[in-house]
C-alpha positions as CSV (number, residue, x, y, z in Angstrom):
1,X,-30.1,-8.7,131.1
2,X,-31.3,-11.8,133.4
3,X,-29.4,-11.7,136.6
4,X,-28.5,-15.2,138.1
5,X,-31.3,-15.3,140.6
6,X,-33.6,-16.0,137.7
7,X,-32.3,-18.9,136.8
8,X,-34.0,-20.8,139.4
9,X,-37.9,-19.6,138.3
10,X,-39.9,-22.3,136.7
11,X,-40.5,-21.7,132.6
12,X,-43.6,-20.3,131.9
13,X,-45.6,-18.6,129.0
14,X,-48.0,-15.9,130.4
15,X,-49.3,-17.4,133.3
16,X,-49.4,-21.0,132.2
17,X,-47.0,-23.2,133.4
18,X,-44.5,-25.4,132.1
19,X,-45.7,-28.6,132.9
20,X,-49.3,-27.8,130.5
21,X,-47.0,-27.9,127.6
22,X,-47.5,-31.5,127.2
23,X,-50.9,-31.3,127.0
24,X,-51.5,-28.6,124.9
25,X,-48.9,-29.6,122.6
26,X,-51.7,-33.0,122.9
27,X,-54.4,-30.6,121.9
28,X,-52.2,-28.5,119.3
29,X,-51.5,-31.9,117.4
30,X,-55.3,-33.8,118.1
31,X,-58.1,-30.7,118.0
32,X,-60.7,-32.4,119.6
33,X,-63.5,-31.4,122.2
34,X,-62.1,-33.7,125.0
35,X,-58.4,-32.6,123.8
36,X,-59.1,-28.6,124.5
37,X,-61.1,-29.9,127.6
38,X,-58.1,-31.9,128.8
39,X,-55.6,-29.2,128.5
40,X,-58.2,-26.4,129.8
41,X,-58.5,-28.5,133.2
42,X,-54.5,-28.8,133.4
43,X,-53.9,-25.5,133.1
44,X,-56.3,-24.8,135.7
45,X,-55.4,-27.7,138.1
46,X,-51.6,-25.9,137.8
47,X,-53.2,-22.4,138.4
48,X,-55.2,-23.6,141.6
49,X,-51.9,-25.2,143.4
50,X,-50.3,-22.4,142.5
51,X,-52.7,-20.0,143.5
52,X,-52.4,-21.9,147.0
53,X,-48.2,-21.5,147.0
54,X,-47.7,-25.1,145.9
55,X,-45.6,-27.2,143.2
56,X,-46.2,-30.1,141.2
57,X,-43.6,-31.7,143.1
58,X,-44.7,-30.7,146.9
59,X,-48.1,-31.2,146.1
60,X,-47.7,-34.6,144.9
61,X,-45.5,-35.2,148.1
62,X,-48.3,-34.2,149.9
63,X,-50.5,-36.4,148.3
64,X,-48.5,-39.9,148.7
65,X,-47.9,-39.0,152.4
66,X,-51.8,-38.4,152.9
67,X,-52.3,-42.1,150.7
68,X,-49.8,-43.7,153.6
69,X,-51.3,-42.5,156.4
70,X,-50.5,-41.5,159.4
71,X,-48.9,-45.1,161.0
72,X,-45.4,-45.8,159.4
73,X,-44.1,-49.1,159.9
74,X,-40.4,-49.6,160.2
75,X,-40.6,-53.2,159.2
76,X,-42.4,-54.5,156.4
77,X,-45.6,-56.0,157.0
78,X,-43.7,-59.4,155.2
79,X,-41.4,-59.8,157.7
80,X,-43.6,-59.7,160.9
């Protein structure tokens, strides 16, 4: 019986995360080399941010506020 508070844990088969499915349902339906490569380096890429206690979503929060840098403008630069 699955108790309510395991509704909110992300789907996962093993240890592989939901969001490699698309790309090895890519390799599952093209077996190529670069395919298997491609959905080898997802999985992993998944595994290291979650290794370090981090989402899909945070990390790539993380990433667009390291892009932006650290000045933040309150006006836009077209209406100086």
């Amino acid at each position: 019986m699955a108790a309510w508070r395991d509704t909110a844990r992300p789907a996962r088969f093993f240890f592989v995360d939901y969001r490699a499915a698309f790309p090895l349902l890519l390799f599952l339906l093209h077996i190529r080399v670069w395919t298997f490569l491609l959905a080898l380096m997802v999985v992993f890429c998944l595994y290291g941010l979650e290794r370090y206690g981090y989402t899909v979503p945070v990390f790539l929060r993380i990433l667009r506020s390291w892009l932006a840098g650290p000045r933040k403008c309150s006006r836009p630069w077209w209406r100086k």
